[in-house]
VODREN-651240 format. One line per 3 residues: for each residue x, y negated, z of N, C-alpha, C. Coordinates in nm, 3 decimals. Layout:
residues N
X,Y,Z,X,Y,Z,X,Y,Z  ...
//
This chain:
residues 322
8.649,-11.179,8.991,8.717,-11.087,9.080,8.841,-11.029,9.015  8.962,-11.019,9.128,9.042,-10.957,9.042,9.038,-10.795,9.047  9.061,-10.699,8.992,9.115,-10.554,9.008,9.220,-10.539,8.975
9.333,-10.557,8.996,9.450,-10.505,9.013,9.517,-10.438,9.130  9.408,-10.394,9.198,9.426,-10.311,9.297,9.495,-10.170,9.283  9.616,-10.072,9.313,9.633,-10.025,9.267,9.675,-9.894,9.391
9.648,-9.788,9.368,9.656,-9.673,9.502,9.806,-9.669,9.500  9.847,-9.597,9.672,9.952,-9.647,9.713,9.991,-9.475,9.703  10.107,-9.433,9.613,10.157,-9.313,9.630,10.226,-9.240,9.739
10.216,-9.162,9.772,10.288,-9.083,9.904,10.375,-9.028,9.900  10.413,-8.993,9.697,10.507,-8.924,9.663,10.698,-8.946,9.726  10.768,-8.868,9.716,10.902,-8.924,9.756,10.953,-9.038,9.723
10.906,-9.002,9.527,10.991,-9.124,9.487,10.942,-9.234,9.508  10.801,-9.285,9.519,10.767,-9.404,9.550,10.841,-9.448,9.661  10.797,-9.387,9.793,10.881,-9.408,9.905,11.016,-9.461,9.914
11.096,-9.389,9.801,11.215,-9.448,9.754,11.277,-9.569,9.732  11.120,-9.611,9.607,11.089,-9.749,9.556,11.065,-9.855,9.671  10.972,-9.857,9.712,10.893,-9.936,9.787,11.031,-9.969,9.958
11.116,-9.854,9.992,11.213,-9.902,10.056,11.313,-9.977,9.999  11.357,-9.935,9.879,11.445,-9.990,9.838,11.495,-10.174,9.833  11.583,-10.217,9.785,11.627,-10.372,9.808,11.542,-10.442,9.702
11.508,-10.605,9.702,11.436,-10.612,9.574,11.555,-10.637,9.498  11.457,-10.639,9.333,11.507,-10.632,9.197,11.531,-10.752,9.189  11.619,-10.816,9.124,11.677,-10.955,9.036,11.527,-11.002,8.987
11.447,-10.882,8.882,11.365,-10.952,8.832,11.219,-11.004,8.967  11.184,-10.909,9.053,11.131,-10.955,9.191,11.116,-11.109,9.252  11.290,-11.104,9.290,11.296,-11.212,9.308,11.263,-11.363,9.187
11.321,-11.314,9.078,11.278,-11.396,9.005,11.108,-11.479,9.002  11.035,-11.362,8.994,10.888,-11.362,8.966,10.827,-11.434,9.121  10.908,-11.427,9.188,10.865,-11.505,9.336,10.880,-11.643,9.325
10.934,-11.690,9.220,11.028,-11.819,9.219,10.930,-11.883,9.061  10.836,-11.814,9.102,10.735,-11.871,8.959,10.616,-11.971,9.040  10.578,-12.113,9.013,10.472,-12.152,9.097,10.351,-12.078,9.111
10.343,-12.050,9.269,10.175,-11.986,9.363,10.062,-12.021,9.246  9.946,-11.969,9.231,9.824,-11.998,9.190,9.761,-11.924,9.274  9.774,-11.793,9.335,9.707,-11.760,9.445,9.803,-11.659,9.576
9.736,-11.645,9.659,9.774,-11.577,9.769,9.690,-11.465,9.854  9.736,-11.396,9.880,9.639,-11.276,9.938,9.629,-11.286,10.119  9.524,-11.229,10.186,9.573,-11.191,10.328,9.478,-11.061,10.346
9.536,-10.984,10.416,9.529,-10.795,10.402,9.452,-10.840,10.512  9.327,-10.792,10.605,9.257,-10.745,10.695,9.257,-10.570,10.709  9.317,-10.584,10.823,9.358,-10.425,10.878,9.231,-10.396,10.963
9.108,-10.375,10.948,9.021,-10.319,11.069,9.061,-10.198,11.161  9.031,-10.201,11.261,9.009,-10.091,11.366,9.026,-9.992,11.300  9.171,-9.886,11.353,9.227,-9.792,11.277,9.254,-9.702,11.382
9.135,-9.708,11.523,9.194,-9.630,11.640,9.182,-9.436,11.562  9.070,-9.436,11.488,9.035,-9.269,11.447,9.147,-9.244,11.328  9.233,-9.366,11.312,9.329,-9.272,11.183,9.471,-9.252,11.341
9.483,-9.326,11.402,9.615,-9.296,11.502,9.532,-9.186,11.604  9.449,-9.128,11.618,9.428,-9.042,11.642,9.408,-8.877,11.610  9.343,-8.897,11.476,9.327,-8.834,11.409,9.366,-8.759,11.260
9.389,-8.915,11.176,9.453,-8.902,11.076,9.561,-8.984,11.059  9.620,-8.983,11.072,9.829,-9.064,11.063,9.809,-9.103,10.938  9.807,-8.983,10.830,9.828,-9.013,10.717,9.736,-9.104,10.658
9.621,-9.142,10.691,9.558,-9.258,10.657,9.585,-9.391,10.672  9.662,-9.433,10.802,9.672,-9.517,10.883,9.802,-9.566,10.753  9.902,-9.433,10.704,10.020,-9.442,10.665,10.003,-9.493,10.542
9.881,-9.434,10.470,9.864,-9.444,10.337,9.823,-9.614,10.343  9.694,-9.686,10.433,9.710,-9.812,10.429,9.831,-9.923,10.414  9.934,-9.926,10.489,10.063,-9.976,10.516,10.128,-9.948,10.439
10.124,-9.856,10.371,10.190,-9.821,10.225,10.180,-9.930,10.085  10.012,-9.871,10.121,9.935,-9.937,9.996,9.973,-10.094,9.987  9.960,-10.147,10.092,10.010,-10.294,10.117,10.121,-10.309,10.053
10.233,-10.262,10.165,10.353,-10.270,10.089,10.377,-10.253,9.960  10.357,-10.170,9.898,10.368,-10.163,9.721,10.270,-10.299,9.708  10.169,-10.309,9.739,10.127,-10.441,9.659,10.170,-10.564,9.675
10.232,-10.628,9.762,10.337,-10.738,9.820,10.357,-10.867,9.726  10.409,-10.764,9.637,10.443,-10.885,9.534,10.354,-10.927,9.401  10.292,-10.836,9.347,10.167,-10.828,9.283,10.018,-10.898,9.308
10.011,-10.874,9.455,9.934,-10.945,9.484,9.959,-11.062,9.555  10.093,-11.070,9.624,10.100,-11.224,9.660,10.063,-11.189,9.825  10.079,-11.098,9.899,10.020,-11.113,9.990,10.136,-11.144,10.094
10.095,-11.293,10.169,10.124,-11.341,10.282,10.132,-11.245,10.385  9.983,-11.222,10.450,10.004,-11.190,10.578,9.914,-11.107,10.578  9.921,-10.989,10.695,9.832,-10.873,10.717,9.779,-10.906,10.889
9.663,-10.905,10.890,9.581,-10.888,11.034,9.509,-10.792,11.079  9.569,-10.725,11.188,9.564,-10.621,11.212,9.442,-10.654,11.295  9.280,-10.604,11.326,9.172,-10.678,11.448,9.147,-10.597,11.514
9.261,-10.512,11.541,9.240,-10.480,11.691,9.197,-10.332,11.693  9.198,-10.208,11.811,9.160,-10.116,11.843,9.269,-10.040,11.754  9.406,-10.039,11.785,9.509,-9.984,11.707,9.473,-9.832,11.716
9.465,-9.769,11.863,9.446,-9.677,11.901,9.307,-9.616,12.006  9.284,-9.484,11.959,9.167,-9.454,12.065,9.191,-9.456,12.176  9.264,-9.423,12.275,9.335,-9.432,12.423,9.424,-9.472,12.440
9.436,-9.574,12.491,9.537,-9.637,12.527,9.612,-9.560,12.620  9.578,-9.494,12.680,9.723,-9.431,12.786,9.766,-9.297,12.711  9.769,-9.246,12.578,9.784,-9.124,12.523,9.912,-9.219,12.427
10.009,-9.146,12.450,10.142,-9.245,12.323,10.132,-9.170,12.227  10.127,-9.044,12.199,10.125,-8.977,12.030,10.036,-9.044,11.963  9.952,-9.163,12.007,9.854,-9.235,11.930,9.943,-9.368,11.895
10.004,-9.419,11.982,10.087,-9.503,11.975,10.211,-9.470,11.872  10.258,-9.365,11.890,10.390,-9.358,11.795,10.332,-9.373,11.708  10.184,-9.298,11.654,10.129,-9.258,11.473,10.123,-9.435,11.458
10.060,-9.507,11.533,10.029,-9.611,11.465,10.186,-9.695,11.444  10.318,-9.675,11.523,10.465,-9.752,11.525,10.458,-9.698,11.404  10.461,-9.568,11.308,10.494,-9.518,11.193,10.449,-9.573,11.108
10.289,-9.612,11.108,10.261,-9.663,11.025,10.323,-9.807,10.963  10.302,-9.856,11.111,10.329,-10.026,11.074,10.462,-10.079,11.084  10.572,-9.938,11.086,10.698,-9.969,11.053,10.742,-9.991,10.929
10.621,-9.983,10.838,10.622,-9.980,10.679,10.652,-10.129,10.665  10.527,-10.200,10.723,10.523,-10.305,10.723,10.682,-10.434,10.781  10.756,-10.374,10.909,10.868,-10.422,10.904,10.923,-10.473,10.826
10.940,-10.605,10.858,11.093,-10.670,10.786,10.989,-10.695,10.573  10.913,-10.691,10.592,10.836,-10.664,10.450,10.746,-10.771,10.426  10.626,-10.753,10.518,10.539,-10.832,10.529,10.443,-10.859,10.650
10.477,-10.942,10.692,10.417,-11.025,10.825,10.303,-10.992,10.823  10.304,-10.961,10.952,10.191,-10.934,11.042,10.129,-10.999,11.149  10.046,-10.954,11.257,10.006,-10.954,11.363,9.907,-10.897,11.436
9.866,-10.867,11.550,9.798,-10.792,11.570,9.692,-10.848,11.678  9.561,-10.854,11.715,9.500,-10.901,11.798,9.380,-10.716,11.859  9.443,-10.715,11.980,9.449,-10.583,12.057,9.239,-10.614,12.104
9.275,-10.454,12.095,9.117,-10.423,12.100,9.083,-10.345,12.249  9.008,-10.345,12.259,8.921,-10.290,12.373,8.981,-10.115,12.435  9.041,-10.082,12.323,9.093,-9.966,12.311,9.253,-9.957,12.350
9.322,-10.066,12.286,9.468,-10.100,12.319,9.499,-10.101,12.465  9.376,-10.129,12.535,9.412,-10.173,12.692,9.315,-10.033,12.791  9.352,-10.062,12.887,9.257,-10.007,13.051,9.150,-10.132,13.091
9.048,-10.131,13.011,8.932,-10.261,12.995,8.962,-10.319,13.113  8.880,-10.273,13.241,8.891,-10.334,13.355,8.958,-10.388,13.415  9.086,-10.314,13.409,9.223,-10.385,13.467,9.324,-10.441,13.352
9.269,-10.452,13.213,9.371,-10.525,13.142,9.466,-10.476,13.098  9.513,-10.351,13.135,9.629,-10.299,13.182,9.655,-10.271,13.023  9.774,-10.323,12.932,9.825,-10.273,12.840,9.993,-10.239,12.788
10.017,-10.162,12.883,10.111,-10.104,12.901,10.210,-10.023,12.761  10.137,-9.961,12.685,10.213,-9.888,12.606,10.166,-9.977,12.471  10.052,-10.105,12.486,10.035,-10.164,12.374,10.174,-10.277,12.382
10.258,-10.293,12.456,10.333,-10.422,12.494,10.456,-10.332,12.486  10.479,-10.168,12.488,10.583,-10.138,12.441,10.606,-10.091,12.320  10.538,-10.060,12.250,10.507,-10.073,12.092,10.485,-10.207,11.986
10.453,-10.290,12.067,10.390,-10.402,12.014,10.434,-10.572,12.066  10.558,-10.540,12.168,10.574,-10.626,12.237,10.639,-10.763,12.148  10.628,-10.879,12.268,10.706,-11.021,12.175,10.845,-10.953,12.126
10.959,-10.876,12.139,11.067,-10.857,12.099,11.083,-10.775,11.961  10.927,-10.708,11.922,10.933,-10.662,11.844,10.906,-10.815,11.688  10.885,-10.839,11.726,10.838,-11.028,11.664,10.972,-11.125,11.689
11.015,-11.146,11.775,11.044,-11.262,11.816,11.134,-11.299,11.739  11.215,-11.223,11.644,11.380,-11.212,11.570,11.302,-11.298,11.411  11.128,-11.239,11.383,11.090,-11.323,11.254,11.056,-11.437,11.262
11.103,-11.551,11.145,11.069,-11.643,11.125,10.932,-11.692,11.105  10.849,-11.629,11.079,10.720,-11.665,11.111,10.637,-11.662,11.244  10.706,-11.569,11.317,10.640,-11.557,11.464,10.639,-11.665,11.486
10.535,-11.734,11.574,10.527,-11.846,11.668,10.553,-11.855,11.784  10.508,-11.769,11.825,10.487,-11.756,12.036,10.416,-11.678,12.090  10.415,-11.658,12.193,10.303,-11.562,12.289,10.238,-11.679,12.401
10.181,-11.595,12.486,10.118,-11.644,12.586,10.201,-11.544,12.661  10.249,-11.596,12.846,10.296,-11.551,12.936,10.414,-11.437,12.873  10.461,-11.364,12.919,10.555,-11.256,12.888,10.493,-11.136,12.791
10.355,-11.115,12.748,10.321,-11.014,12.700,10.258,-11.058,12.579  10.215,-10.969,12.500,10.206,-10.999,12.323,10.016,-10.974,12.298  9.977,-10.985,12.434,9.786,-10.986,12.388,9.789,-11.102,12.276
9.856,-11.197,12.323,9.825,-11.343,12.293,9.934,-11.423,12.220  9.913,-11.432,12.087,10.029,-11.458,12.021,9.994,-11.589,11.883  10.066,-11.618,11.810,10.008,-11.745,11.703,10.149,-11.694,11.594
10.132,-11.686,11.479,10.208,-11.674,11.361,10.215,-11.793,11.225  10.297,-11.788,11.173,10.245,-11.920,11.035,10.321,-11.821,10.915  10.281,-11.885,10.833,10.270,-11.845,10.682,10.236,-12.013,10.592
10.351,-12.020,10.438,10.283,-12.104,10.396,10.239,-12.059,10.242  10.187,-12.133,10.142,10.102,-12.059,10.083,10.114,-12.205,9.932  10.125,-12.203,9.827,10.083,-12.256,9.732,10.054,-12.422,9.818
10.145,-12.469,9.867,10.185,-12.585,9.903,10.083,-12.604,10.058  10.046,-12.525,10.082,9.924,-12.545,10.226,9.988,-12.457,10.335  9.984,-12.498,10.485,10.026,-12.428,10.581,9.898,-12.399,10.667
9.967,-12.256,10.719,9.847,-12.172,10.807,9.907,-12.159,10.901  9.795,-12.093,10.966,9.867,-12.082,11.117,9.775,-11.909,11.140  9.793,-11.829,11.237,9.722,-11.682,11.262,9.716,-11.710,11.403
9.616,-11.701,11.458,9.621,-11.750,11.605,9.567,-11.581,11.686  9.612,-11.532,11.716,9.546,-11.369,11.774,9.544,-11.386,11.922  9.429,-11.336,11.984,9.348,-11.355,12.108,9.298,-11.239,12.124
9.338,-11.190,12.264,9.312,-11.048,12.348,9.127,-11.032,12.347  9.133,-10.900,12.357,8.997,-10.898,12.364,8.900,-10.954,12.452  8.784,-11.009,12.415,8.720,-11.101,12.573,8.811,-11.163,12.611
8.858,-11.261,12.500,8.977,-11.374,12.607,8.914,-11.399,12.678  8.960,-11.447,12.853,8.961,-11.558,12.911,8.980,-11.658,12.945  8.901,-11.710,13.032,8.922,-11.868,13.007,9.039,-11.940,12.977
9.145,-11.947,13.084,9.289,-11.964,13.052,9.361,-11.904,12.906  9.302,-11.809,12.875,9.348,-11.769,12.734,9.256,-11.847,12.626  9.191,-11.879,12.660,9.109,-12.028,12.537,9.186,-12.176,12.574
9.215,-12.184,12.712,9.300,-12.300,12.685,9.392,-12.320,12.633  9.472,-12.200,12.690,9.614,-12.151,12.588,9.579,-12.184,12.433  9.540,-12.121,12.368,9.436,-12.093,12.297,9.441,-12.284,12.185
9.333,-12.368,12.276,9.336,-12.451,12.240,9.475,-12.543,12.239  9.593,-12.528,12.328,9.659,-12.612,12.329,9.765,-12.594,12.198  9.764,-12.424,12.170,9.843,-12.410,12.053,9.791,-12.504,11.935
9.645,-12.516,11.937,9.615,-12.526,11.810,9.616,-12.694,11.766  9.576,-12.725,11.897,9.645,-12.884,11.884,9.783,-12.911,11.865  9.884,-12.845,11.910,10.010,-12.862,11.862,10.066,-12.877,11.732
9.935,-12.797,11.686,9.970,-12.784,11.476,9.849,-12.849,11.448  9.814,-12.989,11.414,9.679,-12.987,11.375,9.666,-13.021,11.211  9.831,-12.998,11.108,9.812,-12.977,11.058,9.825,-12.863,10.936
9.750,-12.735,11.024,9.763,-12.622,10.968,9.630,-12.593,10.993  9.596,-12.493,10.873,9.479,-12.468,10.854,9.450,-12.309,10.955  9.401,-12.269,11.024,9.421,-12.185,11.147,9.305,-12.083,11.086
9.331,-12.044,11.122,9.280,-11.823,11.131,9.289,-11.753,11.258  9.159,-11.742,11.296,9.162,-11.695,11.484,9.115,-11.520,11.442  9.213,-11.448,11.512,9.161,-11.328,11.466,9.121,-11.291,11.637
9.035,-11.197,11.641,9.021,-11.163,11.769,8.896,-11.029,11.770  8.934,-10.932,11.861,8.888,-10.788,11.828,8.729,-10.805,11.815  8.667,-10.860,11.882,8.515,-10.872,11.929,8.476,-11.017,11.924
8.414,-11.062,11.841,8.351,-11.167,11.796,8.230,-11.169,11.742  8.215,-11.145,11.593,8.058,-11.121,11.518,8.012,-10.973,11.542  7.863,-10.978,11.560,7.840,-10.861,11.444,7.749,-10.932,11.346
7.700,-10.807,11.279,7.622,-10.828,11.120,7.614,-10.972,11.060  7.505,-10.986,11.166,7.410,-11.126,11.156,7.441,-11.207,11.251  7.514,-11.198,11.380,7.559,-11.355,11.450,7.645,-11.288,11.509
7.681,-11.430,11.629,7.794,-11.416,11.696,7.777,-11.307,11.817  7.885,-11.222,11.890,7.818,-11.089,11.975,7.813,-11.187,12.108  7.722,-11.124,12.218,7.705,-11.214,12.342,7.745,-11.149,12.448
7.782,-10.989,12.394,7.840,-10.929,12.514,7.971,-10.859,12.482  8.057,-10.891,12.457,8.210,-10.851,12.462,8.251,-10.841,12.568  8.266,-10.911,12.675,8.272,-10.871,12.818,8.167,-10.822,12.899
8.029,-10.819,12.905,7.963,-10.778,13.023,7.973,-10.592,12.992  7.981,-10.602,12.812,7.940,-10.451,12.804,8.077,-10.322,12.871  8.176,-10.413,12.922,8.239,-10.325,12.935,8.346,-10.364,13.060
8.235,-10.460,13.157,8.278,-10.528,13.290,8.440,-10.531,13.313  8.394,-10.662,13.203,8.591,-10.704,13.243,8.561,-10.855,13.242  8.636,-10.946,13.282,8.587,-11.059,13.277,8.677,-11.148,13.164
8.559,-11.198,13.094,8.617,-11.302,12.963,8.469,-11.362,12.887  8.528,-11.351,12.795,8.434,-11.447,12.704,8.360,-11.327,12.563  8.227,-11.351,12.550,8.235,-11.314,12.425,8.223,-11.409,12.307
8.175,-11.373,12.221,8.231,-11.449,12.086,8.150,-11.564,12.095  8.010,-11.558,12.117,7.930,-11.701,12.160,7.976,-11.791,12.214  7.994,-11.754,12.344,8.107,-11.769,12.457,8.243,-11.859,12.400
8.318,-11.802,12.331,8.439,-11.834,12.207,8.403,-12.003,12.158  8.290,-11.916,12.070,8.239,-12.039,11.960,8.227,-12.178,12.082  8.122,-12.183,12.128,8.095,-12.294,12.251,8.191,-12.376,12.298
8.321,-12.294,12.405,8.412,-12.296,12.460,8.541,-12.397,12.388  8.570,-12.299,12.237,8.662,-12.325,12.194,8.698,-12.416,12.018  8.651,-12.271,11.968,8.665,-12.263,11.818,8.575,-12.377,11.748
8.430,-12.449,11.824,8.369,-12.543,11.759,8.445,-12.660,11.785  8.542,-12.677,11.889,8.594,-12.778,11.927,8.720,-12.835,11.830  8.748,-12.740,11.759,8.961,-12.699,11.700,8.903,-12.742,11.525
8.887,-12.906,11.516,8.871,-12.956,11.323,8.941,-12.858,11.307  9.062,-12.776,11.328,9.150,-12.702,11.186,9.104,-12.552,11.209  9.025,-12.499,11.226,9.008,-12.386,11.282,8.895,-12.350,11.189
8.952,-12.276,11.079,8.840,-12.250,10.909,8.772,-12.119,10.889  8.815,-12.037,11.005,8.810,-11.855,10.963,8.829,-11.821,11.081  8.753,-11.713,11.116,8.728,-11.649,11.250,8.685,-11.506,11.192
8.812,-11.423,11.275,8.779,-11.259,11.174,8.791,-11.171,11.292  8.721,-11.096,11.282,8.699,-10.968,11.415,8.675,-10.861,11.350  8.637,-10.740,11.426,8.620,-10.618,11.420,8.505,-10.581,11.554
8.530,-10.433,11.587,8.490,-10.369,11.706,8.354,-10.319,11.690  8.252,-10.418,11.590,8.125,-10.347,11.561,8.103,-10.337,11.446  8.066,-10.162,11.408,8.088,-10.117,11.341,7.970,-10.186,11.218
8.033,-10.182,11.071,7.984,-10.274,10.995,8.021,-10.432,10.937  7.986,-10.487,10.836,8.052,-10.597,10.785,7.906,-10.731,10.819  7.993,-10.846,10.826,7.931,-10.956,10.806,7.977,-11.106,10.781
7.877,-11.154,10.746,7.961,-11.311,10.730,7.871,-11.444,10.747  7.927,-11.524,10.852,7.785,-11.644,10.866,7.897,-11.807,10.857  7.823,-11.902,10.816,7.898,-12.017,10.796,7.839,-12.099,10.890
7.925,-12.110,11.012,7.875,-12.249,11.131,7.958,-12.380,11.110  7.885,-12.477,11.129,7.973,-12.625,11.141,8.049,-12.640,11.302  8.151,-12.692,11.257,8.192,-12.711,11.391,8.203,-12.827,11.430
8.222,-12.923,11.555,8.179,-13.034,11.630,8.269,-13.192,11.536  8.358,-13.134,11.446,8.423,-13.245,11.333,8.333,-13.260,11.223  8.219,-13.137,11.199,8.127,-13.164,11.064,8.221,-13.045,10.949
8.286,-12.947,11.033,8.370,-12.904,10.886,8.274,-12.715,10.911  8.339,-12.710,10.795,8.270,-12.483,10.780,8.386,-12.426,10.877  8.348,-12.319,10.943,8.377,-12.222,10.993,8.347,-12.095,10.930
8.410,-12.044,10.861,8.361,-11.858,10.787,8.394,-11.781,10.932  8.279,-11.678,10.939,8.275,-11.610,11.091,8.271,-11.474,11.049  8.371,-11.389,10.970,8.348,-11.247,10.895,8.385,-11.143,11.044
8.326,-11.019,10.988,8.285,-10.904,11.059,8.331,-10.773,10.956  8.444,-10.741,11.009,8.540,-10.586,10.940,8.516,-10.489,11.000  8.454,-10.360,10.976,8.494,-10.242,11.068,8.422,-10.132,11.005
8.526,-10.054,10.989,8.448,-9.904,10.904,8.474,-9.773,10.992  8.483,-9.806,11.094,8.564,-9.676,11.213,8.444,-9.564,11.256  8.305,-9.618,11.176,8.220,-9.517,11.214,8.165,-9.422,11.013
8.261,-9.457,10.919,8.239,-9.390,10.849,8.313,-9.312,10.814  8.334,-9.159,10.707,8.345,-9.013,10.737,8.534,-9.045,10.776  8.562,-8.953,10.785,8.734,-8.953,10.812,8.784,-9.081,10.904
8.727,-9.126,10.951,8.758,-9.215,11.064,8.725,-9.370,11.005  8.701,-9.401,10.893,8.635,-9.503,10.794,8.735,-9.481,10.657  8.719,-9.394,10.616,8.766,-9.373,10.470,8.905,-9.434,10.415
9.012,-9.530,10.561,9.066,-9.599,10.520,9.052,-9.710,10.445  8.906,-9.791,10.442,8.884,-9.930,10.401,8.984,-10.044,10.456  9.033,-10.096,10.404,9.058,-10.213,10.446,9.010,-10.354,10.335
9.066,-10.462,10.357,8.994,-10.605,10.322,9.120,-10.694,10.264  9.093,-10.718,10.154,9.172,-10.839,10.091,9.113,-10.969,10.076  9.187,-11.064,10.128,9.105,-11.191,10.105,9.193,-11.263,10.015
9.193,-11.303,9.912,9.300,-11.378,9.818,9.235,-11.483,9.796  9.320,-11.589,9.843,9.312,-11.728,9.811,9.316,-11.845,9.696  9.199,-11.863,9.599,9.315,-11.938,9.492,9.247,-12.069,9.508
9.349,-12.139,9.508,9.302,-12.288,9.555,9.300,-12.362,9.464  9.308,-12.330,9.355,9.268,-12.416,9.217,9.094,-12.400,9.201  9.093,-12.284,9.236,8.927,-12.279,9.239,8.858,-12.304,9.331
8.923,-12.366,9.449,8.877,-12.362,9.577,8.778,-12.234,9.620  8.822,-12.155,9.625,8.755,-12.026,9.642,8.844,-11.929,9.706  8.793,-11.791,9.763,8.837,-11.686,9.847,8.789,-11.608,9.820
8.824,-11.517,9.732,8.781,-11.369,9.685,8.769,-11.270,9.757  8.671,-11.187,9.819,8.707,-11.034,9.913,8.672,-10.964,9.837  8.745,-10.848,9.874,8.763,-10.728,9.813,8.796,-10.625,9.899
8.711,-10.502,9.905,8.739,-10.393,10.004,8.743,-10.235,9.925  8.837,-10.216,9.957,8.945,-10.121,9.843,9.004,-9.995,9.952  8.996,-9.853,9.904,9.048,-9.766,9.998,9.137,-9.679,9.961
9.316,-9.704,10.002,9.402,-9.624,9.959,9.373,-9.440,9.950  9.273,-9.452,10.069,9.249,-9.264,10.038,9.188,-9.247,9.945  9.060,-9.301,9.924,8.945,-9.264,9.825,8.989,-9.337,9.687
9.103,-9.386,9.699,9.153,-9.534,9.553,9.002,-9.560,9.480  8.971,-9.618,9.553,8.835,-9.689,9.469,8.791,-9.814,9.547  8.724,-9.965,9.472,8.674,-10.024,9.513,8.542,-9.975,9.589
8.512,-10.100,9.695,8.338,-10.093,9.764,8.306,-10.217,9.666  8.170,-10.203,9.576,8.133,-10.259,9.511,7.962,-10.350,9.556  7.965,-10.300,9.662,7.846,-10.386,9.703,7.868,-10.525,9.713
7.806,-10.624,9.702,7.793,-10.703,9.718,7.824,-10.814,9.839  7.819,-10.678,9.966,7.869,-10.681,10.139,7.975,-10.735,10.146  8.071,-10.613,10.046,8.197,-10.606,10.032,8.311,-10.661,9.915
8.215,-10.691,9.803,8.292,-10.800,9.678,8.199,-10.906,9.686  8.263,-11.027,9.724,8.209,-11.181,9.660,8.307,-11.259,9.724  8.219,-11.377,9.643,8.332,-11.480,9.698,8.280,-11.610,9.762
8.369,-11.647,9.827,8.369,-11.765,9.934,8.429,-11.903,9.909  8.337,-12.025,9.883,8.409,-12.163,9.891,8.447,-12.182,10.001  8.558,-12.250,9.946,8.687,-12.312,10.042,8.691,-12.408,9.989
8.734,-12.513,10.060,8.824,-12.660,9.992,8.960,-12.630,10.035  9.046,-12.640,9.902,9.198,-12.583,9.951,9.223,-12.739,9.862  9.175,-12.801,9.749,9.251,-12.853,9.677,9.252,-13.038,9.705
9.317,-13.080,9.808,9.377,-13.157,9.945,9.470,-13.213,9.892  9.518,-13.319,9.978,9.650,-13.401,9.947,9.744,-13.363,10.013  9.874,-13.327,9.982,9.935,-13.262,10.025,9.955,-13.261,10.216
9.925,-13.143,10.232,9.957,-13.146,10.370,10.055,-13.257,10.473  10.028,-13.286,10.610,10.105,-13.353,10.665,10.257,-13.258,10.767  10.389,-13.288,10.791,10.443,-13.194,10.824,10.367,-13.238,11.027
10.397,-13.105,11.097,10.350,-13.143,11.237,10.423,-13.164,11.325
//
């Protein structure tokens, strides 16, 4: 495991730092060959944009200062940005936060149960905070689905391997799994990451993401069946929404692993202590390290839940272009 995890200061001058242009030597040290790569998991942060800003702030911070240290690609945000969706002072706290992230380090976001008006879908102030125009100018963005940003796909490449971030509205529906699938055939050779708000809990896949909250879609069973067993490149499937961590390994209909992890600390003290999730990649070891680390409390989670590690086969012949 690594620890070089390091708490993210709030002070001025950091702030200073961490805006500032990079250094000669920065860039240099970027230009050294990959051995590994990081990806940030943002869980459900509706009780810090409600409640605590400065948590939400201190996460996006913490990231940012670590960027280059740790190598980190990409941050996934799973959803439930905010507790009410029709209240915007929840909305601005969370624009503040993840304006850190701007222009810095790539993102995306796959909207939670909370982002929207369940029944009617309706996500109105998540599409003006969060919309394709706020994306569309970076080179990593991929696309949306229809005019609005529920439904979106990102890439990142990594120590000679290409990814893809595929983010899916809560309880997609059907048409949003085809969508869904047609992106992913378009790239089939990128190794894909489906993030989506409601998928696992603990111990399996959830079966009611839509009935529990009568909207019509799919839940994660639902998902798996439908979609994700069908997609060879489709390696990692990451959610949120129930509260608690998990992780199960399914085959999918090519004979390959699927990792099916479960993020969410929104029911522990201060709105979840500000946990979030590092997954760093090193593909010499064919392995995936997690690590769950909290800019408020600056301390690792040392359970076992929350540090170990995961085989991967990363070490492949060089990718094909698509």
């Amino acid at each position: 495991m690594l620890n070089s995890f390091r708490r993210a200061s709030l002070t001025i001058g950091v702030l200073a730092v961490v805006f500032g242009p990079y250094s000669i030597a920065s860039a240099e040290a970027d230009a050294k060959p990959e051995k590994s790569f990081s990806v940030v998991l943002l869980p459900d942060t509706q009780n810090y944009s409600e409640k605590y800003p400065d948590t939400y702030v201190a996460q996006t911070l913490w990231i940012r200062e670590r960027r280059q240290d740790d190598n980190i690609k990409f941050v996934i945000h799973l959803g439930d940005i905010v507790q009410t969706s029709t209240k915007e002072p929840e909305w601005e706290n969370a624009d503040r936060a993840m304006q850190l992230l701007d222009g810095v380090v790539p993102y995306s976001i796959a909207p939670g149960n909370h982002d929207m008006t369940v029944r009617s879908r309706d996500s109105t102030l998540y599409n003006k905070y969060f919309s394709p125009s706020r994306f569309v100018d970076r080179q990593w963005y991929g696309g949306h689905m229809g005019e609005t940003n529920e439904n979106n796909f990102c890439f990142f490449e990594a120590c000679g391997l290409k990814f893809m971030i595929l983010n899916l509205e809560f309880a997609p529906r059907d048409e949003t799994l085809e969508w869904a699938a047609g992106v992913t055939r378009r790239y089939p050779h990128h190794r894909v990451i489906v993030a989506t708000h409601c998928y696992m809990r603990p111990s399996k896949r959830d079966t009611a993401c839509a009935t529990s909250y009568q909207v019509a879609g799919n839940s994660g069973e639902e998902m798996w069946q439908k979609f994700i067993r069908k997609q060879p490149n489709v390696f990692l499937v990451v959610s949120g929404h129930v509260l608690g961590v998990g992780l199960q390994t399914s085959i999918n209909d090519a004979g390959g692993k699927v990792l099916e992890m479960l993020t969410d600390y929104q029911g522990l003290p201060n709105g979840g202590d500000g946990w979030l999730r590092s997954l760093q990649f090193v593909p010499g070891d064919n392995k995936i390290h997690v690590e769950t680390y909290s800019p408020l409390l600056d301390k690792y989670n040392n359970d076992p839940k929350e540090t170990f590690s995961i085989d991967y086969e990363m070490t492949v012949a060089k990718q094909k272009a698509d």
